[in-house]
Structures are given as C-alpha cells and as structure tokens.
C-alpha positions in Angstrom: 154.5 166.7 154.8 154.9 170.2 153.3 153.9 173.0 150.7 154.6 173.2 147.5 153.7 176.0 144.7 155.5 177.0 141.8 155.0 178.5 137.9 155.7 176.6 134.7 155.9 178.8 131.3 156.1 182.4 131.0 158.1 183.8 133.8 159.0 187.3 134.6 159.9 188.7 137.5 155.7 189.7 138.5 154.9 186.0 138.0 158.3 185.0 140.3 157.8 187.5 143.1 153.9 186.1 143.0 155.6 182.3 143.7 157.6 183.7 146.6 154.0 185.3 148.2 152.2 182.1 147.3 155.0 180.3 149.3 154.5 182.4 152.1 150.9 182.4 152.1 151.0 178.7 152.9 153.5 179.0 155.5 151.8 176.7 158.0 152.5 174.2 155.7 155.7 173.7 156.4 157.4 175.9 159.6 160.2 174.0 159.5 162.5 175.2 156.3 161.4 177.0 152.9 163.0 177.2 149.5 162.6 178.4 146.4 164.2 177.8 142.6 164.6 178.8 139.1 165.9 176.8 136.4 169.0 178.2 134.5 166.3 178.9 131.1 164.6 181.8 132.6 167.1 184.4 131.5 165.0 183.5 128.0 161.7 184.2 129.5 160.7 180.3 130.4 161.1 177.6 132.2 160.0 176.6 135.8 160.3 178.2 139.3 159.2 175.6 142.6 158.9 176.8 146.2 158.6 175.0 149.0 157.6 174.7 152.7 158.8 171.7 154.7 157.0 170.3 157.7 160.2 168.3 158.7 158.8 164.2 159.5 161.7 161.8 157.9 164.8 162.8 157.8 165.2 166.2 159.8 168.5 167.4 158.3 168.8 170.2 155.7 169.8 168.0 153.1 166.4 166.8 153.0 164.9 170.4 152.2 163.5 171.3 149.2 163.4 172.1 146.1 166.1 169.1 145.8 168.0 168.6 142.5 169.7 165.8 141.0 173.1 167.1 140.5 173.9 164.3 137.7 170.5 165.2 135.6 169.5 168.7 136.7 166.4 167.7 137.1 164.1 169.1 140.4 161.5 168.1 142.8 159.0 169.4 144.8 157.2 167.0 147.0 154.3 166.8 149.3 153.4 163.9 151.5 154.8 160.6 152.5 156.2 157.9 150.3 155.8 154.5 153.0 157.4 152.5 150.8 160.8 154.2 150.5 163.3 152.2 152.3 162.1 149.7 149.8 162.7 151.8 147.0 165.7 152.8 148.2 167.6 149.4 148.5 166.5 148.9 145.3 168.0 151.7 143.7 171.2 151.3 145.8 171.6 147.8 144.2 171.2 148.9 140.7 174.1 151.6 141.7 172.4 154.6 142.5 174.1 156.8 145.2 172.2 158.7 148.3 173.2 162.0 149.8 170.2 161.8 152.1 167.9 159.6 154.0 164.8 161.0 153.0 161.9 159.6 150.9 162.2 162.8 148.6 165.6 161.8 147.6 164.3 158.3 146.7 161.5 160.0 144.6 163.4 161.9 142.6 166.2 158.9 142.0 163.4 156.9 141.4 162.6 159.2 138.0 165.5 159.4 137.1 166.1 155.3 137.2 162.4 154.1 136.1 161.2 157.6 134.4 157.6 158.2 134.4 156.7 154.4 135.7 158.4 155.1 138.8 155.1 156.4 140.4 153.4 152.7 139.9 156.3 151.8 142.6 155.1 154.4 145.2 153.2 154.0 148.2 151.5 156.6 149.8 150.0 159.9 149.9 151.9 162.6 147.6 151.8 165.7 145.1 154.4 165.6 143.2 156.0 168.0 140.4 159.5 166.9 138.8 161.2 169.7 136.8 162.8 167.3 133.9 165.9 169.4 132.7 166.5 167.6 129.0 162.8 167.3 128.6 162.2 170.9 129.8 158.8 169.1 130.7 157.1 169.6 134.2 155.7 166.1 135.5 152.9 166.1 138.3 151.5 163.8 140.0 148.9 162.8 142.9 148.2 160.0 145.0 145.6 157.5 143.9 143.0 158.5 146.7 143.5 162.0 146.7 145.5 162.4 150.0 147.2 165.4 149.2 145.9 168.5 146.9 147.9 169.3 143.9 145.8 172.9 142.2 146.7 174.6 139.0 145.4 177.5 136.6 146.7 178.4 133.4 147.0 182.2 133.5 147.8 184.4 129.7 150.1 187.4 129.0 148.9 187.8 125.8 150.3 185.1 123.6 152.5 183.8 126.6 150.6 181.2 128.8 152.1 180.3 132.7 150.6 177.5 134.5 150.4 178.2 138.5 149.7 175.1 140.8 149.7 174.9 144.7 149.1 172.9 147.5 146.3 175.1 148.6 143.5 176.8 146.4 143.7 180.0 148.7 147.5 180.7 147.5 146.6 180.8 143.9 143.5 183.0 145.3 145.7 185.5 147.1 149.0 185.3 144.7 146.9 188.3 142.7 147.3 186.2 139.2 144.3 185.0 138.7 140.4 186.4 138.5 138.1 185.9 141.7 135.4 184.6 140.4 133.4 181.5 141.3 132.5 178.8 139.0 129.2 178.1 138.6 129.6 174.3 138.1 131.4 174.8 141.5 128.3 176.7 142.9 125.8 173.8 141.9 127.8 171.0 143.6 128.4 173.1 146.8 125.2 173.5 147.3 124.0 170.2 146.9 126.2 168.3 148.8 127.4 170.6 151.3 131.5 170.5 149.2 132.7 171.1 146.1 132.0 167.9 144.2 133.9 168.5 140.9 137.2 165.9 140.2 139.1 168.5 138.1 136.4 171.5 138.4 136.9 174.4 141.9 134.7 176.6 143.7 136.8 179.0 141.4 136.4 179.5 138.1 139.6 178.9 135.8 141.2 176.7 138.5 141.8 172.8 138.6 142.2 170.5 141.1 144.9 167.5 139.5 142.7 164.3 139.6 143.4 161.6 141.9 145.7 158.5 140.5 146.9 161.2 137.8 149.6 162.6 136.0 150.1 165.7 134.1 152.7 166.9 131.8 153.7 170.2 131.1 156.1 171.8 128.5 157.7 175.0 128.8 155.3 176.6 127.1 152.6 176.2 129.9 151.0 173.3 127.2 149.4 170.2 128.7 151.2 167.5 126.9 149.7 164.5 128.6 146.9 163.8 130.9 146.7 160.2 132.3 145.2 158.0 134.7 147.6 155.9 136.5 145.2 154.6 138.6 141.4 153.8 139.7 139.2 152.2 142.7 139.5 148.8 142.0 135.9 146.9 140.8 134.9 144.0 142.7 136.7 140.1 142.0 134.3 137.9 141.0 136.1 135.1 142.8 137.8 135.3 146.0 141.1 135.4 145.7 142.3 136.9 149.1 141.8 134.7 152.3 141.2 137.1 155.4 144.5 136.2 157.4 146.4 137.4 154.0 144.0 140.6 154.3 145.0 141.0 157.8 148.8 140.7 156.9 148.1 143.9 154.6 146.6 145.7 156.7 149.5 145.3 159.5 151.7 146.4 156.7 149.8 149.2 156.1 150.4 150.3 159.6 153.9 149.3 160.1 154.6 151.9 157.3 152.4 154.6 158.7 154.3 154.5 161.7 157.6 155.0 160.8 158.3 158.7 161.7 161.4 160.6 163.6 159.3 162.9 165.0 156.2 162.2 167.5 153.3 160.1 166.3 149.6 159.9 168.1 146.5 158.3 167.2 142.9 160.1 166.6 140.8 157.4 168.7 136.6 158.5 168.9 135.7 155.0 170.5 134.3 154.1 167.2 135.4 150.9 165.7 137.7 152.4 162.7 139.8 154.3 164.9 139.6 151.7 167.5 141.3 149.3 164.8 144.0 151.5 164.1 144.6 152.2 167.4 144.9 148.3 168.4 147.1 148.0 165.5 149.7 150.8 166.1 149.9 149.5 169.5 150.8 145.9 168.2 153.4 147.4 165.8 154.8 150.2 167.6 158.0 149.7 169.7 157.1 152.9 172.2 154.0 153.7 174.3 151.3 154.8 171.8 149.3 158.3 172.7 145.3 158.3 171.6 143.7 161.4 171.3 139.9 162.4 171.5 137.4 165.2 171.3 134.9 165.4 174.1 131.8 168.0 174.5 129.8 168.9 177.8 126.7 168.2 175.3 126.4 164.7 176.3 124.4 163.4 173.1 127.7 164.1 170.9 130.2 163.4 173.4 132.3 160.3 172.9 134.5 161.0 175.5 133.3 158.0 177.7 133.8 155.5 175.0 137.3 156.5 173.9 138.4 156.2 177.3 137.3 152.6 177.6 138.9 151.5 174.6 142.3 153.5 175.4 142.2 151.8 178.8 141.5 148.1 177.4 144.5 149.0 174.9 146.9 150.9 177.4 147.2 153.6 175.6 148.3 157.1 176.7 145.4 158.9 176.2 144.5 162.7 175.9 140.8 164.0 176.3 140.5 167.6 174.6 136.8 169.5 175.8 135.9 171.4 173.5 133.0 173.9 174.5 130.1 176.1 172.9 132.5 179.2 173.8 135.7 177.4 173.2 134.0 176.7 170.0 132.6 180.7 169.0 136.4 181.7 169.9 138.5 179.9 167.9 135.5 179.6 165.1 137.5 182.3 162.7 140.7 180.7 162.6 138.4 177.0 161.7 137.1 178.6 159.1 140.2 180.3 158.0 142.0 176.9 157.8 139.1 175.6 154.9 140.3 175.8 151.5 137.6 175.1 149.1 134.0 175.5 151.2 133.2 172.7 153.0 130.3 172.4 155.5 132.3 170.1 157.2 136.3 170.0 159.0 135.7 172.3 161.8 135.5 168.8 164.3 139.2 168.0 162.8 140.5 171.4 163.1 140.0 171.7 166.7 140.8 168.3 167.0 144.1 168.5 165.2 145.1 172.2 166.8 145.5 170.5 170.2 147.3 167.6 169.2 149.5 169.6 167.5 149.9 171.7 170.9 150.8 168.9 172.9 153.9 168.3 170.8 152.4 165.7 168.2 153.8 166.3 164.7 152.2 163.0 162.9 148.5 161.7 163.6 146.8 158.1 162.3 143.4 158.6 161.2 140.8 155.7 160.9 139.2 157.7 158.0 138.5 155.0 155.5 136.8 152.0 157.5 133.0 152.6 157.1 133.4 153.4 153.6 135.6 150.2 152.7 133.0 147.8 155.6 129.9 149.0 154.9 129.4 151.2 157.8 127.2 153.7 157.0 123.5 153.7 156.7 123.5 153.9 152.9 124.6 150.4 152.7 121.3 149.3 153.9 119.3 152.2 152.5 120.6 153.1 149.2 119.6 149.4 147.5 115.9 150.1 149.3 115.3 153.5 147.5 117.4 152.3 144.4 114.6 148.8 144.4 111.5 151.5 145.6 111.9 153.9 142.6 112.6 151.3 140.0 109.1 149.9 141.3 107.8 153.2 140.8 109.7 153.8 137.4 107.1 151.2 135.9 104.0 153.5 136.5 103.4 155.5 133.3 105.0 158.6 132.8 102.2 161.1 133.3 100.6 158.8 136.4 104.1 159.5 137.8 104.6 163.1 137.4 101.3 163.7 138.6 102.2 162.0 141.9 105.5 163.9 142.3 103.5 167.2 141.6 100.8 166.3 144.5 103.5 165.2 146.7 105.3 168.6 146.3 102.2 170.7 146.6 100.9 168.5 149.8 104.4 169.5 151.4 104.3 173.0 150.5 100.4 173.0 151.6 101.6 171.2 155.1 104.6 173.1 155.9 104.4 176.0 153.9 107.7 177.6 152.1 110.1 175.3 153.7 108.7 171.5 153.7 111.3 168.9 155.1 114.9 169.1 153.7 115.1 165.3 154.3 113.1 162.2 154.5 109.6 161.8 153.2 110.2 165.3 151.7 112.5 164.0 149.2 109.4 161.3 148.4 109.4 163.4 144.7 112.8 163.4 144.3 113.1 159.3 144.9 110.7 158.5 142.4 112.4 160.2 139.5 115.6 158.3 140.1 114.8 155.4 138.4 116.5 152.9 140.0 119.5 154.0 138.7 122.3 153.3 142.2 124.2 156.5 141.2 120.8 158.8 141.6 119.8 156.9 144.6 122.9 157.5 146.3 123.2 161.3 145.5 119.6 161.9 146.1 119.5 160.7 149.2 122.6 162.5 150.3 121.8 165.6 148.7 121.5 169.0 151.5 118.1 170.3 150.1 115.6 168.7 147.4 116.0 169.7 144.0 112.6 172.0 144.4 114.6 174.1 146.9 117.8 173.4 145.3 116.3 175.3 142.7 115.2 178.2 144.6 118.4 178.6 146.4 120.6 179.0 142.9 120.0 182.6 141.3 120.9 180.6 138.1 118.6 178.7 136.6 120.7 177.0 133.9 122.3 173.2 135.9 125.8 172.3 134.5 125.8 169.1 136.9 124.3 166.1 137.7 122.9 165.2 140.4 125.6 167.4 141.8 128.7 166.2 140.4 130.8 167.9 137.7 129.2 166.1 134.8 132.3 164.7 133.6 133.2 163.5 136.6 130.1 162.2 136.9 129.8 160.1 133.6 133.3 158.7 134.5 131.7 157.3 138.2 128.9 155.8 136.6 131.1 154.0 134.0 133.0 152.7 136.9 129.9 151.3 139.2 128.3 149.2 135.8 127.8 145.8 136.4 129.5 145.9 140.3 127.3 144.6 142.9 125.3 146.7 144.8 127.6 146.7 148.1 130.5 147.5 145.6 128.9 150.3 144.0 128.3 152.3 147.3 131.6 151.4 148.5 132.9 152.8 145.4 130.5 155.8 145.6 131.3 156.6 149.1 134.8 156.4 148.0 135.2 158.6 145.0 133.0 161.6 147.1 132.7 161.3 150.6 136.7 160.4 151.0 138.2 161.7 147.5 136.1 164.9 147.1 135.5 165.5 151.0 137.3 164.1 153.3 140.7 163.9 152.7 140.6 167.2 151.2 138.8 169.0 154.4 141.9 167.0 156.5 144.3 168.1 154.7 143.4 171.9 155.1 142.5 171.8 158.8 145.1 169.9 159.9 147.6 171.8 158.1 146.7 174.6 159.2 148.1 173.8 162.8 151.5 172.3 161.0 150.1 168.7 161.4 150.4 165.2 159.3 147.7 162.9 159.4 147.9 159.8 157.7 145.3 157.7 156.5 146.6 153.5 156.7 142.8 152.5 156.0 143.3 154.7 152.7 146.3 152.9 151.5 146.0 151.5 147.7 147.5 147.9 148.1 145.1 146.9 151.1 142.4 148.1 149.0 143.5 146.5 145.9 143.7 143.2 148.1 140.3 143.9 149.8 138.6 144.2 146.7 139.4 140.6 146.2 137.3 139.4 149.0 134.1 138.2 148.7 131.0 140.5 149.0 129.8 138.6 152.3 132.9 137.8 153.8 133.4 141.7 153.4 130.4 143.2 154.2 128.3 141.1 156.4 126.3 142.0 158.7 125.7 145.3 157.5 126.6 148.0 159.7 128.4 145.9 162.0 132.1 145.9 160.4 132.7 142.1 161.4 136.0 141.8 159.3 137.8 144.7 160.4 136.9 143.9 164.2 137.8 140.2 163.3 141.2 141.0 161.4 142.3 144.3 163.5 141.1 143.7 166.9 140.2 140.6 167.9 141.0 140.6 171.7 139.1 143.4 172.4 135.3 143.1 174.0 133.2 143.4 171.7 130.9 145.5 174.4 133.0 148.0 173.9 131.0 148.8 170.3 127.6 147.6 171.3 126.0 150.9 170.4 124.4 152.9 167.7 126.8 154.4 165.6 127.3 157.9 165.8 129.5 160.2 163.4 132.6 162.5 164.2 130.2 165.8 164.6 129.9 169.4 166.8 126.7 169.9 168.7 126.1 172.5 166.1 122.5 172.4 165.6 122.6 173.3 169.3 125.3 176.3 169.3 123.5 178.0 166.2 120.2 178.6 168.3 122.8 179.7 171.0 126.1 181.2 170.9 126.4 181.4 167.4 122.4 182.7 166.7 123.5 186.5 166.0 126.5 185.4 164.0 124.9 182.8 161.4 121.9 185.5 161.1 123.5 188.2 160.0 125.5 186.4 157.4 122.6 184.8 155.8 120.1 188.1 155.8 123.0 189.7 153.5 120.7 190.1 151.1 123.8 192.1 149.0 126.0 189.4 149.7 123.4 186.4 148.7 123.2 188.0 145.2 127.0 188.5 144.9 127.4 184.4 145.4 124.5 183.3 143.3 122.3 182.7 145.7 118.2 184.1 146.6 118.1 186.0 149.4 114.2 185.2 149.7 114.9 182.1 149.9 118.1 181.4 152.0 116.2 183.8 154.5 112.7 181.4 154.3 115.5 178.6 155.4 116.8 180.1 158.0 113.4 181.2 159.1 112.2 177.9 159.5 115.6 176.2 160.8 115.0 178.8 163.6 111.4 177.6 164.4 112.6 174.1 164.3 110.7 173.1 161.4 110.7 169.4 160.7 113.5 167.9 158.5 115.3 171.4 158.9 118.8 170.3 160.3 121.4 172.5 161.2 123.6 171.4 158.1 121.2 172.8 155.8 121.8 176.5 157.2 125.4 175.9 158.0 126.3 175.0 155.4 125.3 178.3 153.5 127.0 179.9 156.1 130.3 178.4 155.6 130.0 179.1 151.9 129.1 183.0 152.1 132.2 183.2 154.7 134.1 181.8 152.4 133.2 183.8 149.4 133.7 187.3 151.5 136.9 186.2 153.2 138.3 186.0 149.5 136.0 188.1 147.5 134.8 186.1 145.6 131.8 186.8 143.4 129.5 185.0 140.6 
C-alpha cells in the first residue's frame, strides 16, 4: 500500500521539482521508503518522471521499493495496492522462465507486463493503481482496480504547444503541486450537493482534474496524448439461471479471505457487531494461523454506541479485541486533522478516520473491512423501499400531465405554508420529487437518497444552469442506467449501491482517512471473483429475507447465535447531530454564516443560513447531515482555496 504521483510529457525541471513536492505532500502514504525516477529521454524535453511512497506490507526489503525497473526491458512501475493473487502469478511466470530478484507482488506486476503485455491486468486480483513506463513504446499504461479500491487522479496541464499529464494518488497533491488552477468544477458542485460526495466517475470537485475510472486503463504517449481509453471491466448483470450452488459461493468467499490475510506485517479486523464485519471476522479467525485482533469504535452516547455488541461477538469468536471511546471532545480535538485527511469533500469518513488512527497506534499496519456486505445482500432499506417509490410514481406517472404538476405545485406550497422556508429535507417532503420520477429505478433510487429536494437543491446552487442528473455526472450517469436495463429490481439496487455508495463513496473516503494514519485496509467483501460468482446465484437464494442477510450468515458464520444480530440495523455513524447543537455549535455556525465564503463556492448564503436556522430549531426532516455536510464542503474549499 503506498503513494504514487508522477508527470508524463513535457518535462522541465519546474514540472520535475513539482513531482518531488507532490511526493512529499503525500508522505503519509508511504513512511516507510520514497523514490523517485526519470527516464533516460528527458534530456530532449520528454518522457516520464514516477515518485513514490511505500507503506512497506509484502516484502519489507529494499528491493521491493519503488519506482522498480525491469533491467532486461527498461520499462518502470509505480504501484499502489495489493495484488492477492501474486504467488499465483508468480509460479506461473517462474515456469515460463522468468527470473525474480524480489518477493514482492510489485515485481510480479511488472513481469507480468512484460510476459502477457497489456492482458496481464485480467490476471490480477486485487485493489491497485497502477502506471507502467513502457520503454520501446515510450507509452505510459495506467490502470485501476475494478471496484475502485485505490484512487488513480490526473490533469493534463499546457506550456503552450507542450501538454504534461500529472496523476496522483491523492487529488490534494495535484492541488498543492502549484501546476494546476484552483477552481471547482461545477458539475462537481451539483453532485456534492446532492448526495453529500462527489458523484462524477471521471469528473472532480476540481475543474480540469480526472479521477481514472474504475476497471480502466489509460494509455499515454510521450506527448501527454490519450492514446487509448478502455474498460476492462464492469459489475456483473444478474444470471438468469443459477449456475453457482452456495457451498461453491462459500468456497470463494474463504478464498477471498485467505488472500486478504496474507501480510508480513500486523493484520486486525474492523468488527462493529454488525453482521458484515462479524462475517469477516469469523472468517479470518477460521483462516488465520495466529490469534486474530478485532477492533471497534464505541461512544458514551448510548444510541450510537455499538460497543456492547462488538464485544459479544469478539467474545463468541475469541478474538483479541480492542474498544476505542471516542468522545464529543475527543471528537472537536482531533476534528482538524479528520478533516485534513478527506480528499475530495465528503460528508462522510470522519467515523473511519478516528477509527483507523488508533488501530494504526496500536501497532496495526493492515485492517479487514466488511465494507461490501449490505450492498451485495440486500441490507439496506432501499432494497425494500426503492421498488415501493419506483411502483408508487409509476402509478402516479398515469395521471395526466397537468393533473400531476398541479399536485406537485400544491404539495410544495402546502410545505412551504406548514413549515415555512425550510419544509422537511426527507420523507413526505420529497412527496413532489417522487412523483416526477416516473417509475424509472435509477430516479427512485437517487431521489430518495438525495441530501435536500430539488426545490432547495435549487436554492442552495448560486448557478442556476444543472449539468447532472439526478446528481451524477451525466455521462456517468447514462452509462449506469445502460447497465441496470432489463436486471431485476434486487439487481438493479445492488448494482446502484455499488457503482455510488461503494465506487464513488466509500472506498474512496477509506482510502483517504485511513491513509492518512499510514494504514491498509482491505476490502475481501469487494473482491471481483466472489462477485462475479455471486452474481450467479439466484435472486432469492441471494437476497431473501430482505434486510436479514441469510446467505452471508449461512455461508460465513454459521455457528454463531444468531441472537447475537437480533436487532435493528444501525449504520457505522458519529452522534453528530448531537455534537453540532453542542461542542461543535460555534464552529459549524460560523462557517456557514460566511456569507463571503458561500458566494466564493457557489452557494446562497440566504439560503444555507435559512438551513442552518431551522436545523438549529430542530425543524422536522432537518437532520444533521444536511448542514454538515455543507460544512465539510466550505472547509474543504477554504483549506485549498478553492473557488467557483
């Protein structure tokens, strides 16, 4: 698990010193070793120059640092993440007559190029960003995993006629590397603001930057010119027949975790209590050959404390187990440093960060996450809801046109009338919103997810022109919906969930805030070949009962009591709504009465002020996200300067 940055094109020695910062910048990437490289063309003005910061995990030597080169082609790797798969790989290539100098997967990726070429990343398993420096080619080759794991960013910057493309690991090193233009991108804006994160597949919070899509590879020349763009790989649609049983979908998943667990440095597990992490807890214990250590956040504020139900599970497991309290002041004093460790905006990754900052301190290099299970068993409430509000508007959609507008425009003023400038966030005050979405899956799903509805949307936006849909990058989005046609319903949320809560989201937020504190996590629930194999199982066998997550108990844990889950489900959150009114009141309100700041970001200061107004009066359907997640945002924006 590292760092990596570099330039490809136009090189002098501004853009090279810039690489060396950018390096730096992302230091807590990779504490253990650093290194940087030029290839021999630069004396003519191009060619490629990788840096690198290792977070040392397989193979601890120094001949597994990086930038590595392949002393019989030239060519040069920088690598991020965790190839499971490479012993495998390795004994392969050893039998076709390739030589090692190493034990480390990086060596096996950049063998594996030189042996298969550009099909060698159909043979990898894991999480990865990956940029191979071919030296005949004089060709830069990136690549990222098929979920999205690991971050690969890059801009294309001009010095006149002479074009340089910059990528990173981390957004905020191409921000600070003084290359490119802070400014936000207003297709960025939109998104953020609806969802609470930057929704956008290739499109960033800033303008002229691109995030490498997920299942991807990109070709460069020396020239900074894209060459090739191509999807390697996609969520799998549904099997019409089954063609897995569930003791061969078991087997895959134990595989899964034998290979997350392999690590020469020490390993621990994130365990809530919850059923996903439960599972992959139970599991490492079955495969691991030492003790296994379990980890959890607890809170004094007893309606979000978990505590008490990670204990229970640790206890029927025999783990070791850790309890971290975190409280409201604990909280307000390491709250700069949580926000310091985002990357893009995100409302969301301040729980992992504190989390992931004392694992790390108790001598934990590599965590397992059960990120992954509700989205792939049907855990969340959209399963249930989203087919109800999808089946509710497309009732609705048969009213005529006018009867139906004049419905949505009654609703709206009744709200406004009722509640005045701030009617319900959430609820029955997205009742307008629900009947325009036609009972079209895609709308239902973002609709219901969306922070505010589209009548405050609206106000919140100082631009009145919408580049998205529903939220999503509009390319992104027209891809997704091409991908859900003609899945059923179960299988289009799953896919749904997938592509944005874990590929534009999740994974991304964990990545930041965990390396920020110099930590791996890994993901087995995440892994493409157990969800290649899942998506062979039938829709009931899969999914049934809703909410409930039968199959993973039945294949992951089947000895434990199932008492141990007979409760409502709860997410992975921070009393927040409580330590905004408190410890945090005088903190969150200055930010949002910025009325100079508002403006600067895109947003109305009228109306981010009416919001915070009436979170502050407890006005109904006014949850604490909907303020904090402004918050986060404007932080953001003034921590880099960035401006509309």
């Amino acid at each position: 698990m590292c760092g990596i940055v570099g330039a490809i094109g136009y090189l002098d020695q501004n853009i090279l010193e810039s690489v060396k910062k950018m390096n730096k910048v992302q230091s807590h990437r990779g504490p253990d070793s650093h290194g940087f490289w030029t290839s021999n063309d630069i004396e003519k003005g191009y060619g490629a120059a990788l840096g690198h910061r290792r977070l040392a995990v397989i193979d601890l030597n120094k001949g597994a640092n990086q930038p590595m080169i392949d002393t019989l082609t030239g060519n040069t790797v920088v690598f991020n993440g965790e190839i499971y798969n490479y012993l495998e790989l390795k004994s392969e290539l050893e039998s076709l007559g390739v030589m090692f100098r190493s034990h480390s997967d990086t060596e096996v990726v950049l063998l594996a190029y030189r042996q298969w070429g550009s099909e060698f990343v159909n043979r990898l398993r894991g999480m990865f960003a990956i940029v191979i420096w071919d030296a005949k080619l004089q060709k830069a080759l990136m690549y990222r995993d098929r979920l999205g794991i690991k971050p690969l960013y890059y801009t294309i910057i001009k010095n006149g006629s002479k074009n340089t493309l910059l990528f990173s690991s981390e957004i905020k090193t191409l921000i600070t590397s003084g290359l490119i233009e802070k400014r936000l991108n207003p297709v960025g804006i939109e998104s953020f603001m609806w969802n609470g994160y930057v929704a956008g597949g290739e499109t960033t919070i800033v303008s002229g930057v691109n995030l490498l899509l997920a299942g991807n590879q990109l070709v460069v020349d020396k020239q900074a010119a894209i060459c090739d763009k191509r999807e390697f790989w996609k969520i799998p649609r549904h099997e019409e027949h089954d063609n897995i049983s569930k003791k061969d979908l078991k087997k895959e998943l134990e595989t899964s975790i034998k290979l997350h667990i392999n690590s020469d440095v020490p390993l621990g597990v994130f365990l809530s209590g919850g059923i996903d992490s439960s599972a992959i807890a139970s599991l490492a214990v079955q495969q691991s050959r030492t003790n296994v250590s379990t980890y959890c956040l607890a809170f004094e504020e007893n309606k979000y404390n978990e505590g008490q139900y990670a204990r229970s599970v640790a206890a029927a497991l025999g783990t070791e187990h850790h309890e971290i309290m975190l409280t409201q002041q604990g909280f307000v004093n390491g709250l700069e440093d949580a926000l310091n460790s985002m990357d893009q905006p995100t409302f969301d990754g301040a729980n992992s960060y504190f989390l992931s900052r004392e694992v790390r301190k108790a001598g934990i290099t590599v965590a397992l996450s059960g990120m992954g299970g509700d989205e792939l068993f049907g855990g969340y409430k959209s399963f249930h809801q989203i087919p109800k509000v999808a089946s509710y508007s497309k009732m609705m959609a048969f009213l005529h046109t006018r009867l139906l507008d004049g419905l949505t425009k009654f609703t709206t003023k009744s709200l406004d009338k009722i509640y005045g400038k701030v009617p319900p966030q959430t609820g029955w005050g997205k009742f307008a919103d629900i009947t325009q979405t036609n009972g079209d899956t895609f709308n239902s799903f973002q609709t219901s997810y969306a922070l505010y509805t589209q009548n405050y949307y609206n106000r919140l936006l100082s631009h009145k022109e919408r580049n998205t849909d529903h939220g999503i990058d509009i390319k992104l989005a027209t891809l997704i919906r091409k991908e859900i046609r003609n899945q059923p319903k179960l299988s289009q949320i799953s896919i749904l969930e997938l592509h944005f809560f874990i590929k534009e989201r999740l994974v991304r937020d964990l990545d930041s805030v965990s390396m920020a504190s110099s930590l791996e996590v890994r993901v087995p629930f995440l892994d493409h070949v157990f969800i290649e194999q899942l998506a062979k199982l039938g829709i009931t066998d899969r999914f049934n009962p809703l909410g409930k997550k039968a199959l993973l108990r039945e294949i992951a844990m089947p000895d434990l009591d199932e008492s141990l889950f007979d409760r409502p489900k709860s997410g992975f959150v921070l009393p927040l709504d409580r330590w905004c009114r408190d410890a945090l009141q005088l903190e969150v309100a200055t930010m949002l009465c910025n009325n100079v700041l508002c403006k600067s970001v895109g947003l109305d200061p009228e109306a981010v002020s009416d919001l915070y107004i009436a979170f502050k009066a407890n006005s109904k359907g006014i949850y604490w996200t909907r303020i904090w997640a402004i918050y986060c945002y404007m932080w953001w924006c003034k921590k880099y300067h960035m401006t509309i």
